[in-house]
GULUM-106403 format. One record per residue: z, y, x of N, C-alpha, C in turn; residue in three letters. Coordinates in steps of 0.02 Angstrom, whole numbers, padded with zeros to 5 digits, always signed. Atoms other than C-alpha are relative to their C-alpha. Layout:
REM GULUM-106403
ZYXZYXZYXALA;...
***
This chain:
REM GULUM-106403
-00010+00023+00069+03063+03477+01391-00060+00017-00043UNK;+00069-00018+00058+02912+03592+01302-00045-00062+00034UNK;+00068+00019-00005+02791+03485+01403+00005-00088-00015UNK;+00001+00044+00041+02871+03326+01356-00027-00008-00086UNK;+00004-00010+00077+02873+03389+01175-00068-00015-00014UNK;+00068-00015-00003+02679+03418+01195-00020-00073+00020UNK;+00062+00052-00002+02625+03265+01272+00034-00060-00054UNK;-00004+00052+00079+02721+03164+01114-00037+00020-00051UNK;+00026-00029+00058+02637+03279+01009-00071-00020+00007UNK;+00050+00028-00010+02475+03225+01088-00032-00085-00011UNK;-00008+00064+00017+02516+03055+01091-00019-00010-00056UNK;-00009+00004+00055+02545+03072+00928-00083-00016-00059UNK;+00076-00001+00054+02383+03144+00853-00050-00032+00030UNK;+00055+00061-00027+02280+03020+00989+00019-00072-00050UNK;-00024+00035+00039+02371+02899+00891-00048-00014-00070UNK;+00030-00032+00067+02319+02977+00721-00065-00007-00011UNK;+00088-00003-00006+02129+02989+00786-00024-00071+00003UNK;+00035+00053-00020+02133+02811+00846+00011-00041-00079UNK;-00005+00063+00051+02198+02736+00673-00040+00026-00065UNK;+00045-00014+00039+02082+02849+00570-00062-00012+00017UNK;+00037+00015-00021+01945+02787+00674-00007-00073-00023UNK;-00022+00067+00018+01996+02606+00634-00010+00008-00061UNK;-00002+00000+00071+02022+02648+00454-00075+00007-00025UNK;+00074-00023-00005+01834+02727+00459-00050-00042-00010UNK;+00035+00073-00011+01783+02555+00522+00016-00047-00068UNK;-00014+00062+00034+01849+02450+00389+00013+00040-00085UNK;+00006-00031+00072+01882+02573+00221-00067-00026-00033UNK;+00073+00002+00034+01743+02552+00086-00052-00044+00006UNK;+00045+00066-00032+01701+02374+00118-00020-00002+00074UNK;+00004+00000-00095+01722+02388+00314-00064+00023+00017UNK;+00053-00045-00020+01582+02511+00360-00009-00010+00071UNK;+00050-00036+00035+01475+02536+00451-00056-00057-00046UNK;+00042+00067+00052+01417+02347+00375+00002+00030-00082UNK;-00022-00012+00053+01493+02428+00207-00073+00047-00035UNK;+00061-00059+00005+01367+02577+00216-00078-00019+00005UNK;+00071+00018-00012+01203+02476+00259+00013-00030-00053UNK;+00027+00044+00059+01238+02364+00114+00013+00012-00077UNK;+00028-00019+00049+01271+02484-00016-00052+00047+00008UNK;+00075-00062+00019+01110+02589+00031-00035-00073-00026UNK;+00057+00060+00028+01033+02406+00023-00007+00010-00072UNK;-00040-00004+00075+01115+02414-00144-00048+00041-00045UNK;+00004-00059+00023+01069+02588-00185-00112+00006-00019UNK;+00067+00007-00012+00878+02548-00131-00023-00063-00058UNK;+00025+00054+00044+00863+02374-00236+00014+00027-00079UNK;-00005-00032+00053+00942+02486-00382-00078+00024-00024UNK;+00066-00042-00003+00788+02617-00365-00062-00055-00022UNK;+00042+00051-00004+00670+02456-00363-00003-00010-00083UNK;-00004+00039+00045+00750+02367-00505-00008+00045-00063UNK;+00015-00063+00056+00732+02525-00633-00059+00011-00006UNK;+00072-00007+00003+00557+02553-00587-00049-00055-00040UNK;+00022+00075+00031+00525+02371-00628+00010+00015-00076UNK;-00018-00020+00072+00624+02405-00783-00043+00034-00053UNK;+00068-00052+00039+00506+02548-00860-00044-00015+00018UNK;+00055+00041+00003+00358+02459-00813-00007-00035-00056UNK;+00009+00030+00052+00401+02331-00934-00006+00040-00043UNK;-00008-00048+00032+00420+02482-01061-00091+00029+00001UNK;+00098-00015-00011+00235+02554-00997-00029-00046-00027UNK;+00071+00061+00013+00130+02389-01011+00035-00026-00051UNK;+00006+00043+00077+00198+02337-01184+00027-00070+00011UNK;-00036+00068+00008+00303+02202-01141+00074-00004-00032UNK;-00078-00003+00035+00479+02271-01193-00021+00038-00063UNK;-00016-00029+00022+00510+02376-01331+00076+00025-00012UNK;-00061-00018-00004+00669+02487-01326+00038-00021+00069UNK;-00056+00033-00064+00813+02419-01241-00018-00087+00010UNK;-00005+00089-00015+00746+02225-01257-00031-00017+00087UNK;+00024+00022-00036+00722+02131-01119+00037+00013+00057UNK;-00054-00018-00025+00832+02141-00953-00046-00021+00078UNK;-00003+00036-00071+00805+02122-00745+00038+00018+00042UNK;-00025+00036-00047+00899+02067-00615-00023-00008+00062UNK;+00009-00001-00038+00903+02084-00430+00053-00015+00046UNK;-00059+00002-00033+01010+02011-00306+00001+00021+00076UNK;-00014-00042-00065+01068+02095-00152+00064-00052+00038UNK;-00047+00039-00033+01175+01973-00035+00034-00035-00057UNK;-00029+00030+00048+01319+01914-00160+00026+00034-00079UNK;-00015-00039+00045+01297+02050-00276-00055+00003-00048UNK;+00074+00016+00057+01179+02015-00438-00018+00076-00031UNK;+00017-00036+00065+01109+02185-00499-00023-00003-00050UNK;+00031-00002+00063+01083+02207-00675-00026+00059-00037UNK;+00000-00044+00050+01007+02321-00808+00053-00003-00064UNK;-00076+00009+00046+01161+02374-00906-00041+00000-00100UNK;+00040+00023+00072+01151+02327-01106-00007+00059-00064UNK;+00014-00069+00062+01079+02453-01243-00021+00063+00035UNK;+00002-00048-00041+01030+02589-01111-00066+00007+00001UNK;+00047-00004-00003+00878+02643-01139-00041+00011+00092UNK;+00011+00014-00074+00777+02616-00951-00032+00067+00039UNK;-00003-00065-00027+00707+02785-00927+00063+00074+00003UNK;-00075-00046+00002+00891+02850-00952+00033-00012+00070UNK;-00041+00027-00037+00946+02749-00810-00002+00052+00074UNK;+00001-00027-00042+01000+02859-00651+00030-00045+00061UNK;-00020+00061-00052+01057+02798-00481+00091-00012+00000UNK;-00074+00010-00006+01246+02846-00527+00018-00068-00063UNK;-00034+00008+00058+01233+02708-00661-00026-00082+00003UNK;+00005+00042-00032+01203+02575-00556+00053-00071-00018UNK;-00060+00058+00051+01291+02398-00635-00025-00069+00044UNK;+00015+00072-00069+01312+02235-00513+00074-00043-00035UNK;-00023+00076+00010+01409+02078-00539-00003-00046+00074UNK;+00003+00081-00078+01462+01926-00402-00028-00054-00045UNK;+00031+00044+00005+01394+01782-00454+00036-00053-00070UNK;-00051-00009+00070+01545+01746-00565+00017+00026-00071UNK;+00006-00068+00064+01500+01882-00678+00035+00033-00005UNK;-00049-00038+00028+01631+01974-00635+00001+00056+00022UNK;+00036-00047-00017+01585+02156-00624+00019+00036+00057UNK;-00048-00028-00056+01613+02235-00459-00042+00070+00032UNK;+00034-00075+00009+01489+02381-00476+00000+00056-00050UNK;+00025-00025+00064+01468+02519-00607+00065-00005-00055UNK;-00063-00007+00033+01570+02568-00743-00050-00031-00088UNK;+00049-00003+00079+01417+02523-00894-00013-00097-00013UNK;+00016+00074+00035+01423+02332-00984-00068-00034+00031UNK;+00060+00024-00035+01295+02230-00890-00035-00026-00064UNK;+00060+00033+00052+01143+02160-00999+00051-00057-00043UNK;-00024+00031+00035+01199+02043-01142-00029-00095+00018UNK;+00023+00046-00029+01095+01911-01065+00002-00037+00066UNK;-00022+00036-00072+01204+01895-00891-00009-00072+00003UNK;+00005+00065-00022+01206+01714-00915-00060-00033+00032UNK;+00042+00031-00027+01051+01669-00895-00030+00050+00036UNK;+00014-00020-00039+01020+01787-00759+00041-00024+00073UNK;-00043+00040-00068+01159+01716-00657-00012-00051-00011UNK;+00014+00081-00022+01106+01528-00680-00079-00002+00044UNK;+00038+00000-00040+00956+01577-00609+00008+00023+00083UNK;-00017-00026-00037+01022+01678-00463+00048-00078+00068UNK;-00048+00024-00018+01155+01534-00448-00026-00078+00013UNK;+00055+00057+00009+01023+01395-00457-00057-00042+00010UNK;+00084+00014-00028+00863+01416-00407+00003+00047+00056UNK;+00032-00008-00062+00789+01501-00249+00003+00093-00019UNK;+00025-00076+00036+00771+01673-00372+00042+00025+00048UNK;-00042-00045-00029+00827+01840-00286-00021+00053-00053UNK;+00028-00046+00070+00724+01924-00444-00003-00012-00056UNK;+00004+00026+00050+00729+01904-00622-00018+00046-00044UNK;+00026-00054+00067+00623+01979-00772-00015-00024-00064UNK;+00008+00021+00069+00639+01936-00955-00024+00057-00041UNK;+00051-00017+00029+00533+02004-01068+00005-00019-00073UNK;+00004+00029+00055+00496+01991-01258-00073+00027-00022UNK;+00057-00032-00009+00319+02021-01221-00027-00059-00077UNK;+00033+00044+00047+00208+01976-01376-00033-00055-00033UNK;+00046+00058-00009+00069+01857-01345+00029-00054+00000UNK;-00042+00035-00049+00198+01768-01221+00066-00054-00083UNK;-00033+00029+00051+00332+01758-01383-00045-00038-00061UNK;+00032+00041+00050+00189+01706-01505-00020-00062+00002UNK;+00038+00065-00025+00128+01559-01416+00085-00044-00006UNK;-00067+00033-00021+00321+01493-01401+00015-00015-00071UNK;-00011+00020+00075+00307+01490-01602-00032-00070-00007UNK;+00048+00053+00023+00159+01371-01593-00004-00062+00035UNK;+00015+00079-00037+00165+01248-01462+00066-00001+00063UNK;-00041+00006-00049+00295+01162-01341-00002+00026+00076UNK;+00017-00004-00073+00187+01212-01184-00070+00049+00010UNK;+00080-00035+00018+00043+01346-01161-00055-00053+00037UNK;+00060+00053-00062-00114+01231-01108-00020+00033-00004UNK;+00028-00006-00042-00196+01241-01006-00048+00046+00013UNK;+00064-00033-00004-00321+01379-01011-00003+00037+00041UNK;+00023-00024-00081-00327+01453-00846+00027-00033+00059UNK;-00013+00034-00071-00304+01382-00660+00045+00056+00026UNK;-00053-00029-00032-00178+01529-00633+00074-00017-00004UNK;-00069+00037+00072-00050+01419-00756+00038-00022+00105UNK;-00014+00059-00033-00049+01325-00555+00027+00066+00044UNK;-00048-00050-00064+00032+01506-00470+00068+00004-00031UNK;-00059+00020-00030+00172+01459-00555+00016-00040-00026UNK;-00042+00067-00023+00196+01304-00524-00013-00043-00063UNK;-00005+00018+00051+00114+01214-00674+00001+00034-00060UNK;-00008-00026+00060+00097+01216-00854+00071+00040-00020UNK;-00030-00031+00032+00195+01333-00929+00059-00016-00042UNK;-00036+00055+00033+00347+01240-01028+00033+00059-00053UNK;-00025-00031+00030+00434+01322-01181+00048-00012-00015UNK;-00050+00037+00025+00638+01292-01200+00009+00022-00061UNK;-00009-00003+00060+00694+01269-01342+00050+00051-00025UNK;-00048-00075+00017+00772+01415-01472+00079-00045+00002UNK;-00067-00003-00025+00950+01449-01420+00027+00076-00003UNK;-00040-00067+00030+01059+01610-01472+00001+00044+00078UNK;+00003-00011-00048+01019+01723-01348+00079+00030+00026UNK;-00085-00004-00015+01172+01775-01220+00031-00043+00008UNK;-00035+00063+00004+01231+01590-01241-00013-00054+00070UNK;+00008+00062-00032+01260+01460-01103-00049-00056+00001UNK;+00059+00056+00034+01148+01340-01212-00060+00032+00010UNK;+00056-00024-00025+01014+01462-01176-00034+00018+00061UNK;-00010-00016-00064+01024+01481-01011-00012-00093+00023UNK;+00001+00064-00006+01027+01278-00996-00061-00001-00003UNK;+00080+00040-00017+00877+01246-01080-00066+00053+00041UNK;+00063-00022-00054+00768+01384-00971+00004-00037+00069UNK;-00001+00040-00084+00846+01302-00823-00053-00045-00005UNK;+00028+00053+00008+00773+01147-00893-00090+00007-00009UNK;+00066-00030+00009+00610+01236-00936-00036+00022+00060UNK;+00016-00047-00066+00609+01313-00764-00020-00059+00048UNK;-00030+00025-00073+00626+01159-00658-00103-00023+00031UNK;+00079-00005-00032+00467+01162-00550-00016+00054-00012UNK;+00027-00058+00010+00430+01319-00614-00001+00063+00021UNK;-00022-00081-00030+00434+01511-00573-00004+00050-00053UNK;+00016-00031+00043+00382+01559-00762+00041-00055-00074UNK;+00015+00017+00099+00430+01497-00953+00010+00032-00059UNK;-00006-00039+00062+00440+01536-01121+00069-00012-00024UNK;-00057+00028+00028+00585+01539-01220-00026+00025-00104UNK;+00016+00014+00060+00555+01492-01403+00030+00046-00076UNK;-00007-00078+00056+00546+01652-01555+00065+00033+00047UNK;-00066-00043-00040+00634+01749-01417-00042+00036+00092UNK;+00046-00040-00058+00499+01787-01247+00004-00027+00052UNK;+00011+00026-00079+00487+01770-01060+00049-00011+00027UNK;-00025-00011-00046+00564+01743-00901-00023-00035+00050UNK;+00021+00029-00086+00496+01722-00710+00044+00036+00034UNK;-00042-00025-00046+00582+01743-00565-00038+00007+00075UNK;+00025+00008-00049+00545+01755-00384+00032+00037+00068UNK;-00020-00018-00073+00578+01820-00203+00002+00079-00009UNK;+00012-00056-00030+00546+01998-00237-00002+00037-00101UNK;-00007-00036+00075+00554+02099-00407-00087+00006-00014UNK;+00064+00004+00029+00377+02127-00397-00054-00058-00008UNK;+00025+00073+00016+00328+01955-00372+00029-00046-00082UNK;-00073+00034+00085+00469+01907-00540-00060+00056-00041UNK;+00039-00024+00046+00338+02050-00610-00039-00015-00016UNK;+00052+00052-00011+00187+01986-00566+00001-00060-00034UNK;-00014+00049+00027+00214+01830-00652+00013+00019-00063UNK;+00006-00018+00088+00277+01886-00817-00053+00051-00025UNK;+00062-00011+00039+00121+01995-00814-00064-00070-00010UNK;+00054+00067-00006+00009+01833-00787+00003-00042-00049UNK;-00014+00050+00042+00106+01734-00897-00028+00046-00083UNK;+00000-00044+00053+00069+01871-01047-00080-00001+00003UNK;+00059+00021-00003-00095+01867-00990-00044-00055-00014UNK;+00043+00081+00014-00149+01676-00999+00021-00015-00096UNK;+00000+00009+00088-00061+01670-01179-00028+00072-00050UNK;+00051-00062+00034-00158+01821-01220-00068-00020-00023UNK;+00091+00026-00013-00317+01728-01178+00025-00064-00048UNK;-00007+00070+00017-00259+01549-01267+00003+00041-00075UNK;+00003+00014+00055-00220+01637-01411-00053+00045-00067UNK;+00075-00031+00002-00393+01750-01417-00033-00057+00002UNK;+00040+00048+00007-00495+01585-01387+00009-00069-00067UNK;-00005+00036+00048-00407+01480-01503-00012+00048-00083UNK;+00014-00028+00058-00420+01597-01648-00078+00010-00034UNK;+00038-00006+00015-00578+01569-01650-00051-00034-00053UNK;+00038+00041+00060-00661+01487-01821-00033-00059+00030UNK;+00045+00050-00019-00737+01304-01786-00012+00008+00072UNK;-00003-00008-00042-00702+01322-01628+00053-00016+00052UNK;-00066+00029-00045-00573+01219-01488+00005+00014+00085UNK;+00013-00032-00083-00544+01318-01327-00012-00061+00059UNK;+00022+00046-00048-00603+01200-01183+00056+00001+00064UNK;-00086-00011-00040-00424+01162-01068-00030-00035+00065UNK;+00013+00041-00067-00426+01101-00899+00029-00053+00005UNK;-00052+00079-00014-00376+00933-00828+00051+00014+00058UNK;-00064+00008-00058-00218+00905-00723-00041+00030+00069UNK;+00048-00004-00052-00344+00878-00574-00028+00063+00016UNK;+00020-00044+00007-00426+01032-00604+00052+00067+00025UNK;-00060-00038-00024-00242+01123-00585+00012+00003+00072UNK;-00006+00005-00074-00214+01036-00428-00037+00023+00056UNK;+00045-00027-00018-00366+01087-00364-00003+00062+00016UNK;-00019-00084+00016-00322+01283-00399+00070+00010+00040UNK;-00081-00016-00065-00133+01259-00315-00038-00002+00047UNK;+00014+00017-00067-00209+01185-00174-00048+00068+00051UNK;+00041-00046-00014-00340+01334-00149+00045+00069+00002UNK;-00055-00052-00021-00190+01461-00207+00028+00006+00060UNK;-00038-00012-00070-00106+01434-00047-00021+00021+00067UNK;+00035-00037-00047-00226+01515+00057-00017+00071-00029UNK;+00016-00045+00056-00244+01657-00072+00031+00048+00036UNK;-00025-00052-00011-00228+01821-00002-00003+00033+00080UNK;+00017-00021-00066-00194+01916+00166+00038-00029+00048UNK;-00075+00036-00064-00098+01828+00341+00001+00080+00045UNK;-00065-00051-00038+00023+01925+00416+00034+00045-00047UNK;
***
């Protein structure tokens, strides 16, 4: 009888081992897939903060303006809204599905989710960096489109286009960048700043430094008394894509 008793009792807790083993497998977003894709998570966080205070360093944000975006499989990270970016730690981490409906983090995502998820939800982006960089917003006062004054206008993807002002946070604003965007990887958005996107957060950086750059230079050459900065022709652009695409290192 004891050694019956014993091998139910064994039974028992083999039992116990095999369905906490199971549970192990599948708790916490079914691990161990669960666990590789919030370190992914945890790692594109680390990224997307760094990015963040960058803008802050090189004079493109001030304060809390300006917001980026990183997506990880079906999960959009964001910079949460009013948080100053050198405050941000890794417990304070803020994600969204694609829906906007928050499934990370306990802190209000950016005020500008929309048009971070039409891009995400839209275009090719896996990065997104808006900006209310200076130059970039001054030029979006003066003209529909930055011309032409450098052959880098052609890394992304063409002139430069500026949508039109729209309340930021709003659907309608998020529309017309789409519309601003299409061909693009950079535009302006009108008494209000940047936004590029791209494959990689530092490539979405890269770009809104370039773009801050060329209307830095357009609006240094034009200011200049009796004097009409000299623009390139279409041709001239094409010319510069075509040469971009060998630009750099293989492999």
């Amino acid at each position: 009888m004891a050694e019956q008793q014993r091998g139910a009792q064994d039974a028992a807790a083999g039992a116990r081992h095999t369905g906490q083993r199971a549970r192990g497998s599948t708790e916490g977003g079914r691990a161990p897939w669960a666990s590789g894709a919030r370190a992914a998570e945890a790692r594109a966080w680390e990224a997307l903060v760094a990015t963040a205070r960058r803008t802050v360093t090189d004079g493109l944000v001030v304060g809390t303006s300006g917001n980026v975006s990183v997506r990880v499989g079906d999960v959009v990270l964001v910079t949460p809204s009013g948080v100053p970016y050198d405050r941000l730690t890794p417990d304070d981490l803020t994600g969204v599905d694609l829906d906007g409906r928050q499934v990370r983090g306990a802190l209000a995502p950016t005020s500008e989710l929309p048009l971070h998820l039409a891009l995400h939800r839209r275009t090719e982006a896996r990065a997104v960096v808006h900006t209310h960089a200076v130059h970039a917003t001054a030029v979006s006062l003066l003209v529909p489109e930055l011309p032409l004054v450098h052959y880098m206008a052609a890394a992304l993807g063409g002139p430069v286009r500026v949508a039109p002002y729209a309340t930021y946070g709003t659907p309608e604003l998020a529309e017309a960048m789409l519309q601003a965007l299409t061909g693009r990887t950079a535009c302006l958005l009108q008494n209000h700043g940047t936004v590029a996107h791209g494959a990689t957060l530092d490539q979405a950086y890269d770009r809104t430094a370039q773009l801050e750059w060329m209307c830095r230079l357009w609006l240094t050459a034009s200011s200049v008394p009796g004097r009409t900065p000299h623009l390139l022709a279409p041709e001239d652009l094409a010319a510069a894509a075509e040469k971009l695409r060998g630009y750099g290192q293989r492999g």
